[in-house]
C-alpha positions in Angstrom: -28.7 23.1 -39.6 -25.9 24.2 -41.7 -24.9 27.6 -41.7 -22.8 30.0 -44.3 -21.1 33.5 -44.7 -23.9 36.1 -45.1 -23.7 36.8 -48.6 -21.0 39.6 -49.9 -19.1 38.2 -47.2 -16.5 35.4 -47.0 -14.0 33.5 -45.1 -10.4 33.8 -45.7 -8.6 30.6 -45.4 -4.6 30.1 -45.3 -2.6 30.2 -47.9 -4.5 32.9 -48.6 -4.3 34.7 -45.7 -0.1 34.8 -46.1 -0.3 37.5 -49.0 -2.6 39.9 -47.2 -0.4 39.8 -44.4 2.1 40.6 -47.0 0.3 43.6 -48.3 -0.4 44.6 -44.9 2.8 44.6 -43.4 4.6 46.5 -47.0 1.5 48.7 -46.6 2.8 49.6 -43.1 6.2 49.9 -43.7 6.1 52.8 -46.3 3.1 54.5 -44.4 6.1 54.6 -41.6 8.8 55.7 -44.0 6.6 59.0 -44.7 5.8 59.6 -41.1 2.5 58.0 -41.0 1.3 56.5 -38.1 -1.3 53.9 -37.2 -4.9 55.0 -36.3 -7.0 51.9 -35.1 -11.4 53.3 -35.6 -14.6 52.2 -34.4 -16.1 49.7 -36.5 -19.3 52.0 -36.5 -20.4 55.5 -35.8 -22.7 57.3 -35.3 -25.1 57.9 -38.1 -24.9 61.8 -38.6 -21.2 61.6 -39.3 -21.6 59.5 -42.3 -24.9 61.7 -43.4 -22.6 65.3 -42.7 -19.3 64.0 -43.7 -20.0 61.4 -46.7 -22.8 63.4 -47.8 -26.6 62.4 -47.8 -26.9 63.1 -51.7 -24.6 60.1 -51.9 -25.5 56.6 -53.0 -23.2 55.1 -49.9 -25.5 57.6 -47.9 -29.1 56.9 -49.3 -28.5 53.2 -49.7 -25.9 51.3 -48.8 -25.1 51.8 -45.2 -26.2 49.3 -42.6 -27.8 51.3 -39.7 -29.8 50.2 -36.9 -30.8 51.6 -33.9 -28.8 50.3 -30.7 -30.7 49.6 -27.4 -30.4 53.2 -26.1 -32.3 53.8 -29.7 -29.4 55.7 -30.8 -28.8 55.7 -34.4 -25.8 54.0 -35.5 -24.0 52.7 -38.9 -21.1 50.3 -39.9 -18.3 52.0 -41.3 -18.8 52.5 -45.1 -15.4 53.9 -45.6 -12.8 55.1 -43.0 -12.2 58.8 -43.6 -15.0 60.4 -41.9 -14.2 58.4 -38.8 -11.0 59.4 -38.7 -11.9 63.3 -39.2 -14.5 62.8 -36.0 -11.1 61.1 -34.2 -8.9 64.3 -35.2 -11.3 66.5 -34.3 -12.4 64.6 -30.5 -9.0 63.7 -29.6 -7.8 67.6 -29.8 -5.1 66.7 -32.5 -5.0 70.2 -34.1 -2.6 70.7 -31.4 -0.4 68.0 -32.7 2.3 69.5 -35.2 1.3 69.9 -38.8 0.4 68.4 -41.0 -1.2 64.8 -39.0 0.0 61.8 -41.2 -2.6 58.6 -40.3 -3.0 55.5 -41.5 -5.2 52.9 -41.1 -6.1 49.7 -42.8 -10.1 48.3 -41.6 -12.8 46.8 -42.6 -16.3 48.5 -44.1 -19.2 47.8 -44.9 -22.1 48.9 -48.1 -25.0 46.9 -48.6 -24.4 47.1 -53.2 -24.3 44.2 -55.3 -22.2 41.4 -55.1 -19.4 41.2 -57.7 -15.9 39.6 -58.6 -13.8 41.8 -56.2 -16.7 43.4 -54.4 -18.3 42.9 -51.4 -20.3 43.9 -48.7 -18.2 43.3 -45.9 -14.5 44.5 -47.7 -10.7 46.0 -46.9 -9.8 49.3 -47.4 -6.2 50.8 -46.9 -5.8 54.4 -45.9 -3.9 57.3 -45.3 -5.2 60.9 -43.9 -2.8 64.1 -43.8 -4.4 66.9 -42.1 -3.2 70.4 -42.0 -1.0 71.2 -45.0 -3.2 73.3 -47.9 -0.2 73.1 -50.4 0.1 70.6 -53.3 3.0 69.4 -52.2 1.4 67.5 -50.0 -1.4 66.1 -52.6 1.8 65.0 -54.6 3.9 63.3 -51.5 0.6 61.5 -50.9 0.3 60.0 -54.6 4.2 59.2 -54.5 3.4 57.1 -51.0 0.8 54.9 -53.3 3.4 54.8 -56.3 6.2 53.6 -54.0 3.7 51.0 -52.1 2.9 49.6 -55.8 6.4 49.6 -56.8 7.1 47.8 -53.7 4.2 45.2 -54.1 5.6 44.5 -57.9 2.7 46.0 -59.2 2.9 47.4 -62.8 0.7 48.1 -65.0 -0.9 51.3 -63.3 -1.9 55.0 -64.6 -2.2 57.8 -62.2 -5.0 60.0 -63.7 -5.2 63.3 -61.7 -8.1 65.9 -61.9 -9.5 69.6 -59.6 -13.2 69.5 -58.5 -12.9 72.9 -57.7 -14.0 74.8 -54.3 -17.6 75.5 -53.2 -17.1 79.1 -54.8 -16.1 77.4 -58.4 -18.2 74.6 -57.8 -21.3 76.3 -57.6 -20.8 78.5 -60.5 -20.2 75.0 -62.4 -22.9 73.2 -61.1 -25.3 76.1 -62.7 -23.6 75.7 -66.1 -23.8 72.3 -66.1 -27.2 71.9 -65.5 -27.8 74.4 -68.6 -25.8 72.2 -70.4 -27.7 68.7 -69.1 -31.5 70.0 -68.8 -31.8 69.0 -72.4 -30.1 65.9 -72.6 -32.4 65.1 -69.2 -34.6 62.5 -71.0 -31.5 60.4 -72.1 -30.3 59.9 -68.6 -30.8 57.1 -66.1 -33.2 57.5 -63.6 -30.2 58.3 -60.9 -28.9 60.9 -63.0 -32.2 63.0 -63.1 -32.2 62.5 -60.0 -28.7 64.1 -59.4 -29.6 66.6 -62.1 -31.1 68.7 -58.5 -29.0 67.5 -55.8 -25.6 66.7 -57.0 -25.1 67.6 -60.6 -21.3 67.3 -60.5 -21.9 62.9 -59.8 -23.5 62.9 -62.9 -20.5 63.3 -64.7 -18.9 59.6 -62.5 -22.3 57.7 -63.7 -21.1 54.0 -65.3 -24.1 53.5 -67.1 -23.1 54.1 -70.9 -25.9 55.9 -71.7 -25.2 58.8 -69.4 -21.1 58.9 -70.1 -22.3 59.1 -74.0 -24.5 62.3 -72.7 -21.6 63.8 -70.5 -18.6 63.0 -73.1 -19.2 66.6 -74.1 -19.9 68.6 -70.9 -18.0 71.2 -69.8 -15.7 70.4 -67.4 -14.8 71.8 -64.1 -11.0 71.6 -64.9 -11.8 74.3 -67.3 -13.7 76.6 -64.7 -11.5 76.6 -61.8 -11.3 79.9 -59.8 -7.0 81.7 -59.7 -6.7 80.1 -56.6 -8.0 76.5 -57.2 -6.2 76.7 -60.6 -2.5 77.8 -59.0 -3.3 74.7 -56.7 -3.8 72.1 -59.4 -0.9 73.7 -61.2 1.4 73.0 -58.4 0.1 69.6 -58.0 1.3 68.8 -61.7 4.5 70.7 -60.8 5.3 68.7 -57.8 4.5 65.4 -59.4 6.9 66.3 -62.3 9.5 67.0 -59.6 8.9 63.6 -58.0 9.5 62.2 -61.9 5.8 60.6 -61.7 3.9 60.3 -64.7 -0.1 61.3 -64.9 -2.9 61.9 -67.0 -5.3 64.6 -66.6 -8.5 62.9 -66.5 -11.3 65.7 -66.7 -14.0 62.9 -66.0 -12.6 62.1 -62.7 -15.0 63.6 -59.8 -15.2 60.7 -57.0 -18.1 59.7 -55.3 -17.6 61.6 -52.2 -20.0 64.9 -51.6 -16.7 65.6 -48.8 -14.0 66.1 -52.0 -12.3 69.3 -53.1 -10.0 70.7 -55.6 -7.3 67.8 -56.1 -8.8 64.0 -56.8 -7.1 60.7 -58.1 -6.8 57.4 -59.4 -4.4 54.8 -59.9 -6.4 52.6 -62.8 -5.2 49.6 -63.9 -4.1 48.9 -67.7 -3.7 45.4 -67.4 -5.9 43.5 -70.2 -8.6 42.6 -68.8 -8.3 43.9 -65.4 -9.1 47.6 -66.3 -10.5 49.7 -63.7 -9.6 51.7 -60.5 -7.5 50.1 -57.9 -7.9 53.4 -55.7 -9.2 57.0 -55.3 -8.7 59.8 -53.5 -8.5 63.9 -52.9 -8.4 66.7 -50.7 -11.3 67.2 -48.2 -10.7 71.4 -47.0 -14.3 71.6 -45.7 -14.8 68.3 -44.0 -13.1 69.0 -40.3 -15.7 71.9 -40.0 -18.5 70.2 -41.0 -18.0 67.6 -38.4 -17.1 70.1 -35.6 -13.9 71.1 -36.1 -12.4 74.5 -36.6 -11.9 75.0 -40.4 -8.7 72.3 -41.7 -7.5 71.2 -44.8 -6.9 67.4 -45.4 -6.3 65.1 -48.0 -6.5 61.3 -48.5 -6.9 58.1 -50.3 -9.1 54.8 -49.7 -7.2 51.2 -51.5 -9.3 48.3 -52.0 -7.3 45.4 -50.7 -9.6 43.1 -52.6 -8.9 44.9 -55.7 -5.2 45.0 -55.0 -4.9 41.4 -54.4 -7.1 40.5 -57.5 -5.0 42.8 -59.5 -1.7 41.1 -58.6 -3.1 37.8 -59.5 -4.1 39.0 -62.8 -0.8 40.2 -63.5 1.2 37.0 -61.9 2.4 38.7 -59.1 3.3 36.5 -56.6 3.4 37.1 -53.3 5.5 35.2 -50.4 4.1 32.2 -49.0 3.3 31.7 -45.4 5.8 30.0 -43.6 6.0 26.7 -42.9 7.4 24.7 -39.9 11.3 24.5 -39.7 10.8 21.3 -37.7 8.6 18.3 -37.5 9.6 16.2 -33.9 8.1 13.0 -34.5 7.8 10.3 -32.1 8.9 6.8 -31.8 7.7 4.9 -28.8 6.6 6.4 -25.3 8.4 9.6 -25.8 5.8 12.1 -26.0 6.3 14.2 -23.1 9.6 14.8 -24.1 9.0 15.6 -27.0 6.3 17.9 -26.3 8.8 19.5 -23.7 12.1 19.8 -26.8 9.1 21.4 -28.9 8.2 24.2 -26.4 12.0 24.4 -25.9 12.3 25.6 -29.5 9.4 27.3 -30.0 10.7 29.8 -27.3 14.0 30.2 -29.0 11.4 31.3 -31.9 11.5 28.5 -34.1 8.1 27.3 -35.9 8.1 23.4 -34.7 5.7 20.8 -34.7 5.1 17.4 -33.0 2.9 14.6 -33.3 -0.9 14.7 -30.9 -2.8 12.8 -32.4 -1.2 9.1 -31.3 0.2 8.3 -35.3 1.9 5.8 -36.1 5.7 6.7 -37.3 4.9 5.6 -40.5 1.8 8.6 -40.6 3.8 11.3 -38.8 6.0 11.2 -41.5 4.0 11.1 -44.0 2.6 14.4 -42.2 6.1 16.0 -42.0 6.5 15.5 -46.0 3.1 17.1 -46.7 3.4 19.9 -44.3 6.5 21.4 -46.3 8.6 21.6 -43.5 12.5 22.1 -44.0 13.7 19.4 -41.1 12.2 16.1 -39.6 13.4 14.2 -36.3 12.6 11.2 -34.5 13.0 11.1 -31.0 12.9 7.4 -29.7 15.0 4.9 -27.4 18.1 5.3 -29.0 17.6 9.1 -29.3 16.2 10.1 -25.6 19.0 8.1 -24.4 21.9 9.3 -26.0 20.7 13.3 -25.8 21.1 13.5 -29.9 19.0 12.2 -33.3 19.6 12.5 -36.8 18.2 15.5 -38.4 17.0 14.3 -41.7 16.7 17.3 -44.7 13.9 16.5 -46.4 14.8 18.6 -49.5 18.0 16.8 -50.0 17.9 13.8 -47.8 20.7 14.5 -45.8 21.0 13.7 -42.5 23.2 15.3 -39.4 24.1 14.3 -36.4 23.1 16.9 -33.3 23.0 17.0 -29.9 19.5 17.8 -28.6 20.4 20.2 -26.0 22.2 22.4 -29.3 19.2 21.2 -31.5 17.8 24.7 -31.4 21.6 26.6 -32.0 21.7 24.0 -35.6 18.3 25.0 -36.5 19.1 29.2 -36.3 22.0 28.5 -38.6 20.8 26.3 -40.5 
């Protein structure tokens, strides 16, 4: 029987594999140069975090998790997205006590059961960050200027930060009652999720994709325009922060996100490539979610990135990330030499050069045709002549050149090379 990936999943095969190391590791390194540190999560929870924290008037929520029932019969769910399970961490792990404001960041795997697309899956990447504790925008902004720098950084170009304030629960719900006066008559023209909304969730009506619903909503009031003093001084600082960081933005009064867990300040960096518009990533503040999962009352902001999306953005642009390494050396073998060999090759393998040697019996005829298609840099035979003598030609492959070395400095030529 042959077997495949479970569809919405896939294998990811070298080269590939070299550029999301890439992204990983640049990802890392300016998480680090803000003070963010590594969180490593569960790949699944329990259920009631994602239904409290995500919110069960969500789509992620009401049908795309995978739950199942483990062999205790207790209910539990692959990761849809990461912050929950990293507010249920902060909250277990007693890190309140940690000094303010907790900078974490994490880069995972998750998991929705939606349809499968160009740059969507069911089993995906998402790269995070979390800073709980801070209720100032200056925060919000530092945030959005880690994401600018990891773009920058990345080569990425091409990109709009569109900004927007979903208000508190006291705004909120004052909104949420005008805007179903507004919609009730338009009810009819909606899709069948939207009057659906229309009761639980008004505000996600306003994020619908489906044309026919953004041509109803293009005129809505928006909540930008009824934000209570204190959600409006917020969102003022925000844009006053960013312009003191020099980073441009839109206010994009359609933005809501898709998250029943967001509050006042939300994001996205969209690209403006041709072709390639959309969002590359979202996020916002989340004051109310550390209570609702047990905590005492915290605010907290973050952002989810799509590494899928990222890398599928950089192609479209021609961004081109480093290649994976290849061997420095290719030790092939002439004659009975293969111990030898195999010995010199652990030799410079410890000094923490990538080598390589024949096991497969070749012929010196096929090992170098090997060492040409491999890419690597250097190629040398050990035979008689060379196991005798303690030295071989090193042969350039690039160039052609060859040097004379001693094997017992073999691995000091190779560092400077």
């Amino acid at each position: 029987m042959k077997f495949s990936a479970p569809k919405g999943t896939r294998d990811l095969l070298p080269p590939e594999t070299a550029a999301w190391q890439h992204a990983e590791h640049v990802f890392g390194d300016v998480c680090r140069r803000f003070g963010y540190g590594e969180i490593r999560l569960p790949t699944f929870e329990q259920t009631e975090l994602f239904q409290r924290g995500v919110g069960d008037t969500t789509d992620i929520v009401q049908k795309e998790m995978y739950t199942f029932p483990d062999k205790g019969g207790r209910s539990l769910t692959l990761r849809p997205e990461g912050t929950a399970g990293v507010v249920r961490s902060y909250v277990e792990n007693g890190m309140a006590s940690w000094p303010s404001p907790v900078r974490l960041y994490y880069a995972i795997t998750a998991f929705r059961y939606e349809n499968v697309q160009k740059g969507r899956y069911r089993e995906f990447h998402q790269f995070g960050c979390e800073a709980i504790g801070a209720a100032g925008p200056a925060i919000d902004a530092e945030l959005i200027s880690l994401l600018q720098l990891f773009f920058a950084q990345m080569g990425l170009a091409e990109t709009k930060l569109r900004i927007n304030s979903i208000g508190c629960p006291v705004c909120r719900e004052a909104y949420q009652a005008l805007l179903r006066d507004w919609l009730k008559p338009h009810l009819p023209q909606l899709c069948d999720n939207c009057q659906d909304r229309f009761v639980r969730n008004p505000l996600r009506i306003i994020d619908c994709k489906e044309t026919r619903c953004q041509a109803v909503t293009a005129q809505a009031p928006a909540q930008a325009d009824h934000l209570c003093a204190d959600c409006q001084a917020h969102f003022d600082g925000l844009q006053h922060q960013l312009n003191v960081l020099g980073l441009s933005y839109v206010i994009d009064r359609r933005i809501v996100r898709g998250l029943d867990y967001y509050t006042r300040t939300v994001f996205e960096f969209v690209s403006e490539h041709v072709g390639t518009q959309g969002t590359i990533c979202g996020g916002g503040r989340y004051d109310g979610l550390i209570e609702t999962v047990g905590g005492a009352p915290t605010p907290g902001i973050g952002f989810a990135l799509g590494v899928e999306r990222l890398l599928m953005e950089l192609d479209a642009q021609g961004i081109q990330t480093p290649p994976a390494p290849t061997p420095v050396l290719f030790l092939a073998i002439a004659g009975d030499h293969e111990d030898e060999a195999r010995r010199l090759c652990f030799r410079l393998r410890q000094a923490g050069l990538a080598v390589e040697t024949d096991l497969l019996g070749r012929s010196l005829k096929a090992q170098m045709k090997y060492a040409g298609k491999s890419g690597t840099r250097y190629v040398l035979v050990l035979g008689d002549d060379e196991a005798a003598s303690g030295s071989g030609r090193l042969r350039n492959l690039e160039t052609r050149a060859e040097t004379e070395v001693r094997l017992d400095q073999l691995e000091q030529h190779l560092l400077e090379a």
